[in-house]
C-alpha positions, 0 to 999 in steps of 0.5 A, a space after each residue: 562820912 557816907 550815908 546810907 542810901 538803903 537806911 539813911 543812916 550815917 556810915 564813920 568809914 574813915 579816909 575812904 569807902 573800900 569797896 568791901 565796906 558795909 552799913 553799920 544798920 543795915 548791912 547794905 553795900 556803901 561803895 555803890 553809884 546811889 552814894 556817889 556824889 556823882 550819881 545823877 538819873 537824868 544823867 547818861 548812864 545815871 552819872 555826871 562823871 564822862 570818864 565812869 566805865 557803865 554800872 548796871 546795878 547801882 545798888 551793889 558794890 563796884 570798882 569805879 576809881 571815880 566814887 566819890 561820897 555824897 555829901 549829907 543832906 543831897 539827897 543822891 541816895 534816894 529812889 526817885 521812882 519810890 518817891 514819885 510813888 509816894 507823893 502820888 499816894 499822898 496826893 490820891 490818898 483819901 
């Protein structure tokens, strides 16, 4: 089970996640490093794992053997900067 970092919703992609494999919603890349378990920003190269090659698009599918899906309810999909900007406006909103 993979969810989606663009839409949140839950992907049946079976045993693995090929690196082909899209969003049933949303059409979005599923094999991607904002799905991973070891997806981390603060993180060098924005991953925990030392041995990943560096991928610069984070949203787009990619070849790394070290993917591993995040688990539900973590949060690892989520954009921080989008966050970071929506508490801002819900701080300052009037």
């Amino acid at each position: 089970m993979v969810i989606c970092h663009a839409c949140q919703k839950e992907n049946d992609t079976g045993e693995r996640v090929g690196r082909r494999d899209t969003c049933v919603q949303c059409d979005a890349d599923l094999h991607v490093c904002l799905n991973c378990e070891f997806y981390d920003p603060k993180a060098y190269n924005e991953c925990r794992e030392p041995q990943a090659d560096r991928v610069l698009e984070k949203d787009r599918a990619n070849f790394c053997d070290y993917f591993t899906p995040a688990q539900a309810g973590r949060g690892k999909g989520t954009d921080p900067k989008a966050d970071a900007k929506a508490k801002l406006d819900a701080l300052f909103k009037k």
